[in-house]
Each structure stands twice: as C-alpha cells, then as structure tokens.
N, C-alpha and C positions, 0 to 999 in steps of 0.2 A: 588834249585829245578830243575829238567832234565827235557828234553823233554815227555818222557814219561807222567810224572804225569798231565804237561801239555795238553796233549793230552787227558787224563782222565778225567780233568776238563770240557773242551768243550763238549766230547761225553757227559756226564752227564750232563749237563745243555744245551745242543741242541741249542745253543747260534749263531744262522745266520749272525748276523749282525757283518756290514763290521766292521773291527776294526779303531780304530785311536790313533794312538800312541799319548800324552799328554805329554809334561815336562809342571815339577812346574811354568815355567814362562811363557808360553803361559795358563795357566792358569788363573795365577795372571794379564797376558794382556787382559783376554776376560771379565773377571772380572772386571777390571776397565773402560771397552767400556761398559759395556752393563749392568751391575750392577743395578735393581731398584733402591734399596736403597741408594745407590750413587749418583745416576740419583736425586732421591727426593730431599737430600741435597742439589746437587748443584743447583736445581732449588731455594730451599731456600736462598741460598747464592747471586746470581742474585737477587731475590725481595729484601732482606739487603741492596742490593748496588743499588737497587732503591730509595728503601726508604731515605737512604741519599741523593740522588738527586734529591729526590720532596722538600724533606726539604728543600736544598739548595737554591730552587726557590724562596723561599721569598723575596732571593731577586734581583729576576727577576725585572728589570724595567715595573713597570704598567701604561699603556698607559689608557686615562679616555679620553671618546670622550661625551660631552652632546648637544643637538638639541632641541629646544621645541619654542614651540609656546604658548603665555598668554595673556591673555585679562580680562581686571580685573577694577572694579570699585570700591574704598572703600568709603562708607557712612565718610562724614565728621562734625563735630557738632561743625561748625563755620559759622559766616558771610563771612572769605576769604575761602571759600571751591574751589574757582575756576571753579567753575561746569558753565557751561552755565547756561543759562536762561531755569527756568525751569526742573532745574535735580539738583539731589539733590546733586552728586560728577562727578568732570571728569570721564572722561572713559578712558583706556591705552590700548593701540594691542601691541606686542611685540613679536619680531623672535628672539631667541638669539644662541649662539653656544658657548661652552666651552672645551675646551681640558685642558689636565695635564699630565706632566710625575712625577712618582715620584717612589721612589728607598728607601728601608731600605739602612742604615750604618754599617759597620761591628762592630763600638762600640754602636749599638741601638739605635741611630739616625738616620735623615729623611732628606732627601731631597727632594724637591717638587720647579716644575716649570710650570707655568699655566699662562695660555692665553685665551680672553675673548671677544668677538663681541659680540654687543645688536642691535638691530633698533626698534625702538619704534615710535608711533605713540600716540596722545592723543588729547583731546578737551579741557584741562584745563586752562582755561583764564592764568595763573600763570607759565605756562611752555611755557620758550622763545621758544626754540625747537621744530620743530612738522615737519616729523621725526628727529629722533634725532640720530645719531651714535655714541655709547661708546665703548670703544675699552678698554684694558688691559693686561699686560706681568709682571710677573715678577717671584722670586724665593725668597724658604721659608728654611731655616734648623732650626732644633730643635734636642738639643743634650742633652741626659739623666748626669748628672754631678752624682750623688749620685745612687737612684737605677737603673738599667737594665746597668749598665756604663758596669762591668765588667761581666757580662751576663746576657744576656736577654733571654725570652721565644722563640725566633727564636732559636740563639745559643746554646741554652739548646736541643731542640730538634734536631737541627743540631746534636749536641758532643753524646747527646742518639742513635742516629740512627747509626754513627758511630761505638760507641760502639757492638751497637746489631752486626753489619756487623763483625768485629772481633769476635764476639762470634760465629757466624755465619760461619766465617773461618773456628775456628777451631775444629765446629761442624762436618764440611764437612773433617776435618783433621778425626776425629776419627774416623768417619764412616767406610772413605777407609781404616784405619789401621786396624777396626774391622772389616771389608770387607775381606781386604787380610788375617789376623789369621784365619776367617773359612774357606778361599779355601786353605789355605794351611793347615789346621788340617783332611777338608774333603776331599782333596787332599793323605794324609799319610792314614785318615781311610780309604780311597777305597783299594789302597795298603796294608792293614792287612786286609781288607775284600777277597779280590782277592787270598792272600797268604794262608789263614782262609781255602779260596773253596781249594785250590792246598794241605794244608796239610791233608783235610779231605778224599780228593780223594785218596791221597796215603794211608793213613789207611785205605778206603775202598778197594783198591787193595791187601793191606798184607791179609785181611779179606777173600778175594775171595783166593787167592794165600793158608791161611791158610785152608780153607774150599776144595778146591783140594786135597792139600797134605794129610786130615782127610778121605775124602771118598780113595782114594789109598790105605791107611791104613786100612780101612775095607772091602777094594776087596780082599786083602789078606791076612786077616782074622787075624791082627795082633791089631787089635782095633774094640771093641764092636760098633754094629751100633747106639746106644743112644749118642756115640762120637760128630756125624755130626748134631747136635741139636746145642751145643753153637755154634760154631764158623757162622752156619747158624744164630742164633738168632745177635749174635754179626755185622754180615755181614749186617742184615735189620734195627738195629740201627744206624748202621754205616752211610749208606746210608739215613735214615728221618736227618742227622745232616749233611750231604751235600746237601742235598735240603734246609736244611735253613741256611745254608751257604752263597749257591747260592741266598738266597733272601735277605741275609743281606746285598752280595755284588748290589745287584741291587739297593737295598736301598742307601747307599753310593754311587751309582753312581747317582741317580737321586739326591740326597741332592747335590754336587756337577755340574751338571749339574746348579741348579737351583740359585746356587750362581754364574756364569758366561756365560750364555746363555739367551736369549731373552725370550719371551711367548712362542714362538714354531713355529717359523719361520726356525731357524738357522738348517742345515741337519744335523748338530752332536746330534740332538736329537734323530735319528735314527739309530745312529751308537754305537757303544761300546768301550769305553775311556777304552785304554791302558797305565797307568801311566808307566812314563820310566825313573825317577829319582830313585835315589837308597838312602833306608830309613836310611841306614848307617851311621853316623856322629862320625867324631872323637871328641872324649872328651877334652875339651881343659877348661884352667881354668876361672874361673870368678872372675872379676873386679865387687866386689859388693861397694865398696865407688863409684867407677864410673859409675856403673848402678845406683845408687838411685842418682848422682850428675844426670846424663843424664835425668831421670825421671822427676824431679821435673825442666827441665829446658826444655825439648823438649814435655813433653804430654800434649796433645791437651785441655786435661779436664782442666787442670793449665791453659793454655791461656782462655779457656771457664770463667772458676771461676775469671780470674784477670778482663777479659772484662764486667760482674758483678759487679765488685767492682768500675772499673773507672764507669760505667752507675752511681750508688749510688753515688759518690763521687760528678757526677755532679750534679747530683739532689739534692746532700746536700747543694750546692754550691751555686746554684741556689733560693735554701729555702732559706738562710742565707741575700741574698739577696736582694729578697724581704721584710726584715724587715727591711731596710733602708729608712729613706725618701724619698719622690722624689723631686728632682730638677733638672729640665729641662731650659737650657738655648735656647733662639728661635732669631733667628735672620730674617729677612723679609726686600727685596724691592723691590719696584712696582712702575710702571709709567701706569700713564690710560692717556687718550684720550678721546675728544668730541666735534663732530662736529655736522651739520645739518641747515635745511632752516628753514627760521622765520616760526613759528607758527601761520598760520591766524586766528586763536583764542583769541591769547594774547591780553591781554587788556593792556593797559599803564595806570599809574598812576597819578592824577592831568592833564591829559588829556595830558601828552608825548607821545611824539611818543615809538614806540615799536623799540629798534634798534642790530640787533646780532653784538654782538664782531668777530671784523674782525679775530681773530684766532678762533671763532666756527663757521665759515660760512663756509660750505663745504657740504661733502657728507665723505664717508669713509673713502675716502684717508687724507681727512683732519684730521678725528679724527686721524690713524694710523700717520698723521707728528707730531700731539701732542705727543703722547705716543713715539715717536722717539723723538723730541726735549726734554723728560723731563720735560715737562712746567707743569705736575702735578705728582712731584712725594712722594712716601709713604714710609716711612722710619721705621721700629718699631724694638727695641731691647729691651728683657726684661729676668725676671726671671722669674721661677714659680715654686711653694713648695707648697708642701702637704706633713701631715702626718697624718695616720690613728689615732686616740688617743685609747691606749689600744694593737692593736695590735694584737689582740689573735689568729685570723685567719696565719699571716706571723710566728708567736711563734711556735702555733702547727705546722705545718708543717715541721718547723726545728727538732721540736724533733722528729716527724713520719720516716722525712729521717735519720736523726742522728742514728735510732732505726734500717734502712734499711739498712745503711752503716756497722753498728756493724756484721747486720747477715749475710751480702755477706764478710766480712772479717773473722768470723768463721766459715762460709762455705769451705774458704778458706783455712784454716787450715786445716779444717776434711779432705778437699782431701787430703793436700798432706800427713797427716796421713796414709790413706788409702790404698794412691800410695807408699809409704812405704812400707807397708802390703803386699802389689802387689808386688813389687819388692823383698821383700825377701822368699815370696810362690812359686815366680817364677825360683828363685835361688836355693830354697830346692829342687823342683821338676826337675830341672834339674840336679841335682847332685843324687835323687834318681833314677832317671830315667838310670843312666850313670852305675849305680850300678848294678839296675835291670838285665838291659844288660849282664853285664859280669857274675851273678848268673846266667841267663836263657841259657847262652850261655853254661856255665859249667854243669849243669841240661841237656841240649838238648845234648852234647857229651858224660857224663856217661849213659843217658837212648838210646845213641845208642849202646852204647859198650854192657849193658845190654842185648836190643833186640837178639844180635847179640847170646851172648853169650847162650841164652835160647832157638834159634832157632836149634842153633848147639845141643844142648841136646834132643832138642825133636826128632831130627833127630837120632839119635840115642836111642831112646825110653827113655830118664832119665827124662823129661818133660812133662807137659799136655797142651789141648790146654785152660786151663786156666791161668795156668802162660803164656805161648806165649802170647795170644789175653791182658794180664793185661799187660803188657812191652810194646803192641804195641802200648795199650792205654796212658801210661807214659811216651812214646814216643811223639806222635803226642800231648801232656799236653804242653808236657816241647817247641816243637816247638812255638805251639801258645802262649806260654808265652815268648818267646820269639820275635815274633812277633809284638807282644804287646806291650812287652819294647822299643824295634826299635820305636812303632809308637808313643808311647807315650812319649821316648825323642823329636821326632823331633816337634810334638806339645808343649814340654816343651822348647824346643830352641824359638821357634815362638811368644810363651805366654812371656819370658821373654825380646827378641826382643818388642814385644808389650809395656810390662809394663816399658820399660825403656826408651820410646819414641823415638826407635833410628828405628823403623822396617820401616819406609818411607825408612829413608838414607839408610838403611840395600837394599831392593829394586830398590832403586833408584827413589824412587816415587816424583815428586818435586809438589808441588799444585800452582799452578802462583796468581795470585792477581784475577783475572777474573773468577776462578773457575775452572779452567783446572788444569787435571793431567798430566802429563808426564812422 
C-alpha cells in the first residue's frame, strides 16, 4: 500500500489522534503488566500458596498459659469429713498457674510438655498442709502406630492445599498463554482491520477517478449523461463501506487496547495504535508427532487435570486409612513437688502430735527442690486400641473417594483427547491458512492485470463503466481476501503455538514459583 492511499485513509476518517507505533511484543509486555485477568489469577495463586501455609501451621508450637483462682467446699457423708467443728466439709482457697508447650508430629503424633504451681489454702482437720505448694514438670508423646501413621487429617490437608497450589499454577499458566493468543490474534485483527480501511479507500479513489473520467466523457459528448449515475451510485456505496471499515478498525483497536491497558489511566488510551510488525510469515513445515508429544507434556490444562488427580489420590489415601484400627502408643514422665507449713487445723490422731516431714516443710522453693530431686516421680507407658465394629462410615467413604479418583483420572484422559483435537485443528489450519495465501495472492495479481486491462479499453471506448467499476470491485475482493489470509495464518501460527504448549517458551515467558512472569 503507498502513501497515497494512506493519506486517503486519514482524510476520511479525520482521525487527530497522536499516533503510536506498536510491535507485537510491547504488546505482549503491556499485556502481561497490566492484564486483569492475569492480575486475578495471580492473586488466586498467592491465596493457593496461602492456603498451604495456614495449613502448615498445625504445626505451629501451641503455647497454653492457665491462671485461676477456686474455692470450693465438697459436702462429705462421713464421720472423717475433716470439716471443723460445726461445718459440714473443709473449705479449700486455691491460686494455681499452668502452662504447656505442645507440637503435632510429622508422623501424627504429639508432643506435650507441661508445668504446674498450686497454693492452696484449707481448714480441714486431715490436711497436714495449710498452705500448701504443689509444683509439677513433665513430658507426654503419643504416637499413632496403625491409623493416622501414614497420614493423618493435618497431612491430608496439608498434600490437598498443595495440590490445589499446583492446579493453581498452572491455572495462572493458561490464563497468560490465553492472554498472549488474544493480543496477538487482536494484534493481526487490527492490522487487517487497518489494511481493510486502506484497501477500501483506494476503491473509493478509482470510484471518484472513474466518476471524473465519465463526466469528461459527457462534456464531450462522447457518453450519454445517464452514464455518470453508476459510477456515482458506486462512488456513495463505496464510501458507507469505508465508514464501516473505519469502525471496524476502531473496534479492533479498542478490543486490543483492552487486552493490555489499564481501566483508563494509561495515555495510549488517547492515542492511535500503529501496529508495525509485518503479517507475513514464511511457511515452514510442521512437526505434528512433536507438537502433540509437546501438548500433552507442557499444557497447562494437563498439569491442572494431573493436580486433580494427585488431590483424589490423597483423599483416597487418606479414606483407606481411616478404616484401620487405632493404636496409639503414649509414653509420659513427671516429677511433682510438695511443700508448705503445718496446718493449724490438723488434728493428730490418738492425741499425737501433728508433725510435717522434713522434706515438705518449706514454702515454694521447697516444693520446686522436690520436683528437681525426683523424690516423686510418675512414670506411664502404655497401649491403646480401638476399633469401630462395622465400620461403615471409614467403608463408604473409600468407595465415595475411590468413585473421585476414577472421575479426575477420566477427566484426564478426555483432555488430553481433546488436546489432541486441538493440536491437529491447529495444524490443518495452519496449513489451510498457508494455501489460502498463495490462492489470494494469485487472485489479487490476475484481478490486477484484469483492472488494468479493462481500464485500457474503456479508454479507448471498447468498455463500460460497468465492467470497469466490477474489476475494481474483484480487485479490492481479491485484496481483502488476501488480507485475510495473512491474518488468519498468523492467528493460526499463535492457535497452534497455544495448543502445543510451547507459546510461553515461543515468547519467552517463564512463570517463577511465586507468581511472577518474566
């Protein structure tokens, strides 16, 4: 296309605005900055990779801090009640304090270590002590031996969240590959919309050029004046099919726009995108074993569908699981402490004196030297088993997952049937597309040679201007069709790129672990 027609474009579409020239890959960059739908995934991909680190937390060390105060009397229905004179049971006051650290296990066990002060107060003839300091340390594990052994409900949810996070990947994978295919398909349509205005214009020019040459012809009286009726009628069709040219290309340019441009912040909103990549592509052969091997190994959908299948698998895994017994082995030891001054309450027995053992006569620190010397300690090691009888609850739920595992693995199948499908639609069409080309190309040089040859005759009176104005129109057919083809290979390059999982690498697009493109 020449300057000329260019210049016919503008005048006719009265188009002010500053220009900006555009290559595909500032494009394809603004695209991936600023992209909504991009934007959304990635934000979904960050809560994914939340999600696995709330999970995580379980097993967070939990710190357990208790404080209370109790006062308490319990009716007793005996002669030794201990109660003073006149009430029917002791009475107890009591401050105590309690802390614990304790921790899940990576195999589903527990760990627990806890620590314990009391001070107690009481009137009960029978309690040597009044107040009395108890003290206590020690540490607890219990470890799942049969069910939660090889995963437990932490882990399960842990390896689910995981999962979803890789589906999550390469949700955010497809997006931007489905991202980039429409800026660069709406990228080639602006460019056949653009070339669309410029081939319309120059039929509008021949139109006005043949409508001169017809009134000349009837100034000197060598053509009836009913002559300058078509090529005028032809001139104002001409022209309603470059005004909606001109709106188709604005259309294309705002679809386009809106794939890599912000809400309306960005000044290229106000300017007029000059694509300056050229639609042209050489034909070159395809590697269809290796586009469908590449398919089924790099699309995004395939990782989505496998991330699916492992979620199922643990769940099944998980179900299976739980229909095993439980047996939990626990292991525990503790040293307490007990100190404190004679209770002026106590009564003595056979009328003895009341006397505190020289190791519980203190105050705090005494009870804390007991619980350090060990002088009472608590030792327990044990089993424990349970099994539901019947079952039916851990049963169904193996078959429920068993039933989920089967459908996210024929899910699985169907895509990559699918992608298949994809991969050789995309094939056909690039190879039809390659064809189209060289027919439109062949078509656009015989309906120039045509024009030429019909202009030449009218000029010498052996033609009408209805054969001219039909050649002009077979003309500017065969361009736009050619047009066409150009945009619709390079779409079909892009489509097949797509479907073969390879248009990241094709780009250079790398996704990092965190959610960033590059």
């Amino acid at each position: 296309m020449n300057s000329l027609v260019l210049t016919l474009v503008l005048l006719a579409g009265a188009d002010t605005r500053a220009p900006h020239p555009l290559t595909l890959d500032d494009a394809l960059a603004r695209a991936l900055a600023k992209n909504y739908t991009i934007a959304i995934e990635r934000e979904a991909y960050a809560s994914a990779g939340q999600r696995v680190r709330s999970e995580q937390g379980a097993y967070d060390v939990q710190l357990g801090l208790e404080a209370g105060y109790g006062r308490r009397s319990d009716p007793v229905n005996s002669l030794l009640s201990g109660a003073p004179a006149g009430a029917g049971a002791p009475a107890f006051r009591s401050r105590d304090f309690d802390a614990s650290l304790t921790q899940l296990l990576p195999r589903g066990g527990s760990a627990r270590v806890f620590a314990g002060a009391t001070r107690e107060r009481t009137d009960g003839l029978f309690s040597l002590l009044s107040p009395a300091y108890a003290s206590a340390f020690g540490v607890e594990l219990r470890q799942p031996l049969l069910r939660d052994r090889a995963i437990d409900p932490v882990r399960r949810r842990i390896n689910v969240a995981r999962s979803e996070k890789d589906r999550s990947l390469a949700g955010l994978k497809r997006t931007i590959a489905e991202t980039l295919t429409a800026v660069e398909s709406a990228y080639w349509s602006l460019i056949a919309a653009q070339r669309d205005a410029l081939v319309r214009a120059e039929s509008l020019a021949l139109a006005e050029q043949q409508l001169r040459e017809t009134r000349s012809r009837i100034e000197v009286g060598t053509l009836p004046e009913t002559e300058e009726a078509q090529p005028r009628a032809e001139l104002e069709r001409r022209r309603g099919e470059l005004l909606g040219a001109q709106e188709r290309g604005a259309r294309a340019e705002n679809a386009l726009k809106a794939l890599m441009l912000d809400e309306g912040d960005d000044p290229l909103w106000a300017e007029r995108l000059v694509p300056t990549d050229d639609a042209i592509a050489e034909p070159r052969a395809i590697d269809v074993a290796s586009a469908l091997e590449a398919a089924l190994q790099l699309r995004p959908e395939i990782e989505q569908a496998k991330a699916g299948v492992s979620a199922r698998e643990i769940e099944l895994a998980a179900a299976r699981d739980q229909t095993k017994p439980r047996l939990d082995a626990y292991a525990s030891y503790a040293r307490r402490g007990l100190a404190g001054s004679l209770n002026p309450d106590a009564a003595g027995f056979a009328g003895q004196p009341v006397v505190v053992p020289r190791d519980l006569a203190g105050g705090f620190g005494r009870s804390l030297g007991n619980l350090g010397d060990g002088v009472y300690p608590d030792l327990r090691l044990g089993l424990s088993f349970t099994i539901p009888l019947g079952n039916r609850t851990a049963r169904s739920n193996v078959a429920i997952a068993q039933s989920s595992e089967r459908q996210a693995a024929a899910d699985l199948q169907r895509l990559r049937q699918a992608i298949r499908v994809e991969v050789w639609n995309a094939v056909a069409g690039v190879e039809t597309t390659a064809e189209r080309i060289s027919a439109a190309r062949s078509a656009r040089e015989a309906a120039e040679i045509q024009l030429r040859s019909e202009q030449e005759r009218f000029a010498v009176g052996m033609s009408t201007n209805f054969l001219v104005l039909t050649r002009q129109n077979q003309l500017a057919r065969a361009r736009l069709d050619e047009i066409e083809a150009l945009s619709d290979h390079r779409k079909a390059l892009v489509e097949l790129q797509r479907a073969s999982g390879r248009l990241l690498q094709e780009r250079g697009v790398v996704v990092a672990e965190g959610g960033k493109n590059s």
